[in-house]
SETORBA-924026 format. One line per 3 residues: number of its first residue (from 0); their letters; for each residue z, x, y of C-alpha. Coordinates in nm, 4 decimals, padded with zeros to 6 digits, always signed. Last residue first. Layout:
N
NUM = a = Z/X/Y  ...
END
This chain:
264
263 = xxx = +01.6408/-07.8615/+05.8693  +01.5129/-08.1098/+06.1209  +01.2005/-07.9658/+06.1546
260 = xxx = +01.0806/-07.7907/+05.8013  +01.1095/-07.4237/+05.8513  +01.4285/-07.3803/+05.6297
257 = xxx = +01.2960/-07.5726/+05.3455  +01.0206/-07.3111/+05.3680  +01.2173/-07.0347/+05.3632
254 = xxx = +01.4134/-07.1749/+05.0768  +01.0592/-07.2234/+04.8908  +00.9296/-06.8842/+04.9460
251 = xxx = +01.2852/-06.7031/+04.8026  +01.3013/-06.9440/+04.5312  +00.9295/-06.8639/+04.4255
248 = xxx = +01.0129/-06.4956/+04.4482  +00.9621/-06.3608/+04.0442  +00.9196/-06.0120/+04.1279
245 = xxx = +00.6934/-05.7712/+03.9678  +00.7234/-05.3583/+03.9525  +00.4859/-05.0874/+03.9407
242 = xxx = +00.2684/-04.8388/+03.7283  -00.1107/-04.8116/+03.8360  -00.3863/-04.6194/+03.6684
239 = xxx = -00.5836/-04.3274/+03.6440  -00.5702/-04.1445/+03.9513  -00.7157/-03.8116/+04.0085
236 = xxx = -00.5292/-03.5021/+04.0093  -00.7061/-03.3482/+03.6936  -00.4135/-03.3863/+03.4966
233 = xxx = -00.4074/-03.7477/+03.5615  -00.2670/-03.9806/+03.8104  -00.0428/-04.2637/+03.7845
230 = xxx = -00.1006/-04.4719/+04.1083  +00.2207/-04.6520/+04.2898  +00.2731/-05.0730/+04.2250
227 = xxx = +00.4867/-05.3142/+04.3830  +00.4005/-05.6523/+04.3071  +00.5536/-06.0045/+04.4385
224 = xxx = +00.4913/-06.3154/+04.2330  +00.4575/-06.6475/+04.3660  +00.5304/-06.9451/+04.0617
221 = xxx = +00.2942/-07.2684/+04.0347  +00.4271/-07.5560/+03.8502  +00.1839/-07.6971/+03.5314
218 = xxx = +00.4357/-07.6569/+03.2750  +00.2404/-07.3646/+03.1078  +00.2824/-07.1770/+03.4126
215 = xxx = +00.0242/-07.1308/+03.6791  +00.0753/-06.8025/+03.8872  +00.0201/-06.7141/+04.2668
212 = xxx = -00.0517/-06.4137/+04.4226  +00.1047/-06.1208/+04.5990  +00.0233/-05.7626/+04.6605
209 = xxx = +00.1654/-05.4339/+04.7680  -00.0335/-05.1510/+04.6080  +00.0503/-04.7299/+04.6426
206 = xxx = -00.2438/-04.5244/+04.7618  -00.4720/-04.3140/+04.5355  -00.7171/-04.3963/+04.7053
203 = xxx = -00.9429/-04.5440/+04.4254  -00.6840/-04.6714/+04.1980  -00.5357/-04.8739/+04.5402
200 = xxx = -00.9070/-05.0282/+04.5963  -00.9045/-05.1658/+04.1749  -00.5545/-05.3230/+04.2646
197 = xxx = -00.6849/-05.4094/+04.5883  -00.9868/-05.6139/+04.4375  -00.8648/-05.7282/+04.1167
194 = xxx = -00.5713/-05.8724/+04.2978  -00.8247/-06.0583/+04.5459  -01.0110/-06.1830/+04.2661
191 = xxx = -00.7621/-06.3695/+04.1190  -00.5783/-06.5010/+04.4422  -00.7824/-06.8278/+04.4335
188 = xxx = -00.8084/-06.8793/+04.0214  -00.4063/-06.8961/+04.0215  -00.3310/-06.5482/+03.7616
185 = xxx = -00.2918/-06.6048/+03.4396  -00.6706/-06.4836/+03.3510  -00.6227/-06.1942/+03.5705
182 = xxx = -00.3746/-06.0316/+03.3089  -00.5818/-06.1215/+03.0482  -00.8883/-05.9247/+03.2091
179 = xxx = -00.6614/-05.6058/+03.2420  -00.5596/-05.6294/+02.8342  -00.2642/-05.6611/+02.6386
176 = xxx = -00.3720/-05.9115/+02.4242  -00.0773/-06.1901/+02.5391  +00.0055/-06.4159/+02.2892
173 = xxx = +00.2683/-06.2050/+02.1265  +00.3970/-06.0900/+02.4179  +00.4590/-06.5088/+02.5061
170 = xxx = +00.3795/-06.5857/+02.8529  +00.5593/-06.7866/+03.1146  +00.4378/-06.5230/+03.3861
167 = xxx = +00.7423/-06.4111/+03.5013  +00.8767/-06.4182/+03.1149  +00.6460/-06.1340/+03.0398
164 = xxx = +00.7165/-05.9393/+03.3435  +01.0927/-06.0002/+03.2245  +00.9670/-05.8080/+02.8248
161 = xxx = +00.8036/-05.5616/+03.0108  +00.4071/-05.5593/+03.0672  +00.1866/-05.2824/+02.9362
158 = xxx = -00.1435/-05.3318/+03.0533  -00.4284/-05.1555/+02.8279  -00.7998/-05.1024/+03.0332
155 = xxx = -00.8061/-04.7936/+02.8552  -00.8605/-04.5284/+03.1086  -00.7456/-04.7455/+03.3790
152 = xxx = -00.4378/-04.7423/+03.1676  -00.2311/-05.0810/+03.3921  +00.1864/-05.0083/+03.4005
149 = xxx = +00.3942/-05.3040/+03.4145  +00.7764/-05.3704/+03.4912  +01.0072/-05.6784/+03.5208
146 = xxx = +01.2253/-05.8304/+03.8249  +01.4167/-06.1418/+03.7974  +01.7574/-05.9301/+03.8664
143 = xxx = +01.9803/-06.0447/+03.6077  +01.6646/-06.0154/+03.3852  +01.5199/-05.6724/+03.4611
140 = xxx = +01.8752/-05.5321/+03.4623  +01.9231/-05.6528/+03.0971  +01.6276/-05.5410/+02.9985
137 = xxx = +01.6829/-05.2086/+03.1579  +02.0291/-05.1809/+02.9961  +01.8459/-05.2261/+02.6876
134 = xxx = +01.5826/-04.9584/+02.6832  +01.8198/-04.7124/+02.8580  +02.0793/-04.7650/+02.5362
131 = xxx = +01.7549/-04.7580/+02.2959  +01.6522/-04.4172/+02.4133  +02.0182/-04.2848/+02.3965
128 = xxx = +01.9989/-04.3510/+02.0886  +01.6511/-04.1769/+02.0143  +01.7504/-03.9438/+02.1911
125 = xxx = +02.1036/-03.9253/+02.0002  +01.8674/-03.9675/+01.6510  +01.6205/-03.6267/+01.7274
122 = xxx = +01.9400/-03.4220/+01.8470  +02.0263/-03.4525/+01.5022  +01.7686/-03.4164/+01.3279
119 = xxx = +01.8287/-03.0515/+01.1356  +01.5486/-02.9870/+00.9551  +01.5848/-02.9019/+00.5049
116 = xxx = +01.3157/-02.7346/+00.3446  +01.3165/-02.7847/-00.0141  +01.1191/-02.5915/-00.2324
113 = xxx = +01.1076/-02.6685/-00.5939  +01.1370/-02.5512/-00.9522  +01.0259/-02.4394/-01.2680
110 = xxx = +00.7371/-02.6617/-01.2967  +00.4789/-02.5829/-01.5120  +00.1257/-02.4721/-01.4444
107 = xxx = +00.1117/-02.1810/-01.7056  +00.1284/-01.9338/-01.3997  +00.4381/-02.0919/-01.2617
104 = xxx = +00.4319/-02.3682/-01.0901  +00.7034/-02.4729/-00.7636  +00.7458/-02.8159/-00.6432
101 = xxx = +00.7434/-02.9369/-00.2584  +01.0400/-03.0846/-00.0768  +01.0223/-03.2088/+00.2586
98 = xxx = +01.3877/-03.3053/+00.3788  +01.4914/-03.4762/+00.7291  +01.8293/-03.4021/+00.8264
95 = xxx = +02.1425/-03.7047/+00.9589  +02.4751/-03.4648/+00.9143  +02.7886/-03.6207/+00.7940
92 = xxx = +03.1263/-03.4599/+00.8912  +03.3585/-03.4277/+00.5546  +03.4736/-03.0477/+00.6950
89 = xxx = +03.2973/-02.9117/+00.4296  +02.9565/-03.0472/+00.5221  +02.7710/-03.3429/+00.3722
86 = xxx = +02.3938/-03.3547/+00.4329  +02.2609/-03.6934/+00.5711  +01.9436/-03.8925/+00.4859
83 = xxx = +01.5469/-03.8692/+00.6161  +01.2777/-03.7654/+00.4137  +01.0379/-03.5810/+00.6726
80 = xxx = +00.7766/-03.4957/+00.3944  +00.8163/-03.5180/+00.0087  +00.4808/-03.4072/-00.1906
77 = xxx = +00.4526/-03.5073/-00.5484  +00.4719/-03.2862/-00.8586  +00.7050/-03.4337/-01.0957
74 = xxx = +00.9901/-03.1652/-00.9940  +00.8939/-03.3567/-00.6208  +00.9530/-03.7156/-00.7707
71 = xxx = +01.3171/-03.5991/-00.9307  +01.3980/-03.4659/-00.5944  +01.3093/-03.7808/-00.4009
68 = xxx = +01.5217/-03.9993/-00.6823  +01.8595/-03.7650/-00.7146  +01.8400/-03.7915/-00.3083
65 = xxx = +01.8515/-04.1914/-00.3611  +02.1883/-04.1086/-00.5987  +02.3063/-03.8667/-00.4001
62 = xxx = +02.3435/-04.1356/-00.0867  +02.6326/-04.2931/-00.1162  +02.8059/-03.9836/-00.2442
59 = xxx = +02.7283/-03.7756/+00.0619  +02.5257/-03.5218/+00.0076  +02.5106/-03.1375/-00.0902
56 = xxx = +02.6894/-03.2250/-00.4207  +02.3531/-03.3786/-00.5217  +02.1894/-03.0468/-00.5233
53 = xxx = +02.3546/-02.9128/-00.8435  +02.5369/-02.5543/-00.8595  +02.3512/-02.2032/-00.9396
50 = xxx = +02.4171/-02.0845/-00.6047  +02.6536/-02.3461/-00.3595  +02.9337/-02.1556/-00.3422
47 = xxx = +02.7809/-01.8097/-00.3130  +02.5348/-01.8760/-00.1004  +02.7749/-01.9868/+00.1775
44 = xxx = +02.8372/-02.3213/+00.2301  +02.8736/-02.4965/+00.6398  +02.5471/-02.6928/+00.5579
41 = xxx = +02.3165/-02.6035/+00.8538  +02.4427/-02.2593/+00.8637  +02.4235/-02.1090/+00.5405
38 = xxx = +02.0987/-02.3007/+00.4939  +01.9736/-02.1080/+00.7922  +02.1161/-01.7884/+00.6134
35 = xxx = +01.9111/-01.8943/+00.3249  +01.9485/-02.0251/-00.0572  +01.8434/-01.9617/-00.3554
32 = xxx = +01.8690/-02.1045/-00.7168  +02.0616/-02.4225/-00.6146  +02.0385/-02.6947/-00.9554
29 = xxx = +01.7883/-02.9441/-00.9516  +01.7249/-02.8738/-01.3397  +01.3517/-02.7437/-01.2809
26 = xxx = +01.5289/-02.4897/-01.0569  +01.5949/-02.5320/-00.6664  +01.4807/-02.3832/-00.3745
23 = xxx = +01.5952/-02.3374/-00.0495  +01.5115/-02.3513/+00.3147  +01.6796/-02.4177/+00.6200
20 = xxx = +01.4917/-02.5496/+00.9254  +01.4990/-02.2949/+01.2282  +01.3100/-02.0487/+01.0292
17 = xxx = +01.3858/-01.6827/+01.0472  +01.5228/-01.5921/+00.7844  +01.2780/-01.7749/+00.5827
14 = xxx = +00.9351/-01.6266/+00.7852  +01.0889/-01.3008/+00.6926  +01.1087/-01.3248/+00.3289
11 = xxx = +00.7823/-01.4660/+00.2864  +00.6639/-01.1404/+00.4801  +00.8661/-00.9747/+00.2629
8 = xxx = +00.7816/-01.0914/-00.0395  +00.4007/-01.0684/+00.0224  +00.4375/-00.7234/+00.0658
5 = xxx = +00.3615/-00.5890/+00.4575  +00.0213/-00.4056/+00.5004  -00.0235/-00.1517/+00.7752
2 = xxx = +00.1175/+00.1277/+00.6622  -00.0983/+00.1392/+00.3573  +00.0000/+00.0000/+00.0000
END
């Protein structure tokens, strides 16, 4: 071997060590046969207590039994990616990972083994938590406060509309296509083409939207809706879109009116 070549063991080696997933493998009998520093780390077990011993101890009871299952299917040959569960560490705190397991041949074609390659999702699930705790205080702002969002993809002609945009407009999502023509179509036929016009005119500027129009609910009585809308832009610096708010302000129009009225 010349300077310049590196054994196929060590380079396999290296890559191991220095993984941020851990990775192990496992005989034909799902029992530990190596194990790496990551693994060390991610699991709280040293080499030497977990070498030679079965996988299912790695997880919680509740859930050794399902792990038993995915590692039985990868000695069998199949493919595991991104199986998610929890890894049990010494000091009894759970650990949500994702597994992809893959089996090992030898030269005959038999198993003797698998790879498992264990990632650390952790961080993934308190987004994603966190995620869903935005998600539904917005919802619940959006509805004390009779405002909801939208965003309209130029590029796509998609409108996104929040669940209070939704209810604004007396639609159902599920009966609404999600599209810029379907949007129009529940707007009053006399302020339809003026939206189209200065939301189209605001894309084109790249200046932010103020509009107003009318809507006919499925009961027949109009409602006013106020947008507010500022231009997404691309990565070439041109806009593609508009993301804004909507405000249900038919009370608002009708108190001022009652207000107006002589006599009042």
């Amino acid at each position: 071997m010349t300077a310049r070549e590196v054994a196929p063991e060590a380079l396999l080696g290296a890559i191991i060590e220095m993984s941020d997933d851990a990775i192990f493998t496992c005989d034909a009998d799902a029992r530990v046969a190596t194990w790496s520093v990551t693994a060390e780390r991610l699991f709280g077990r040293s080499a030497e207590e977990v070498t030679d011993g079965p996988m299912d101890v790695l997880f919680p009871d509740h859930l050794s039994k399902e792990v038993q299952v995915v590692v039985a299917a990868a000695l069998a040959g199949d493919r595991i990616r991104h199986f998610e569960t929890e890894v049990l560490r010494p000091d009894g705190m759970p650990q949500p990972v994702s597994l992809s397991l893959c089996s090992v041949l030898d030269e005959s074609g038999s198993t003797v083994g698998a790879v498992v390659i264990v990632r650390d999702v952790t961080e993934q699930h308190v987004a994603q938590a966190t995620l869903a705790e935005v998600d539904a205080r917005m919802v619940e702002g959006e509805t004390l406060a009779h405002v909801g969002s939208w965003l309209w993809d130029l590029r796509t002609g998609a409108v996104q509309w929040s669940a209070e945009f939704h209810r604004i407009h007396g639609v159902d999502p599920l009966d609404f296509d999600g599209t810029f023509e379907s949007y129009l179509a529940l707007v009053h036929p006399d302020d339809r083409d003026p939206l189209r016009a200065a939301m189209v005119e605001s894309v084109d500027s790249g200046r932010p939207f103020n509009g107003e129009y009318r809507v006919i609910g499925s009961h027949g009585g109009e409602r006013v809706v106020q947008v507010r809308a500022q231009p997404t832009f691309g990565s070439a610096g041109t806009a593609v879109g508009l993301r804004g708010i909507g405000h249900d302000v038919t009370e608002r129009i009708l108190n001022r009116l009652n207000r107006d009225q002589p006599g009042s």
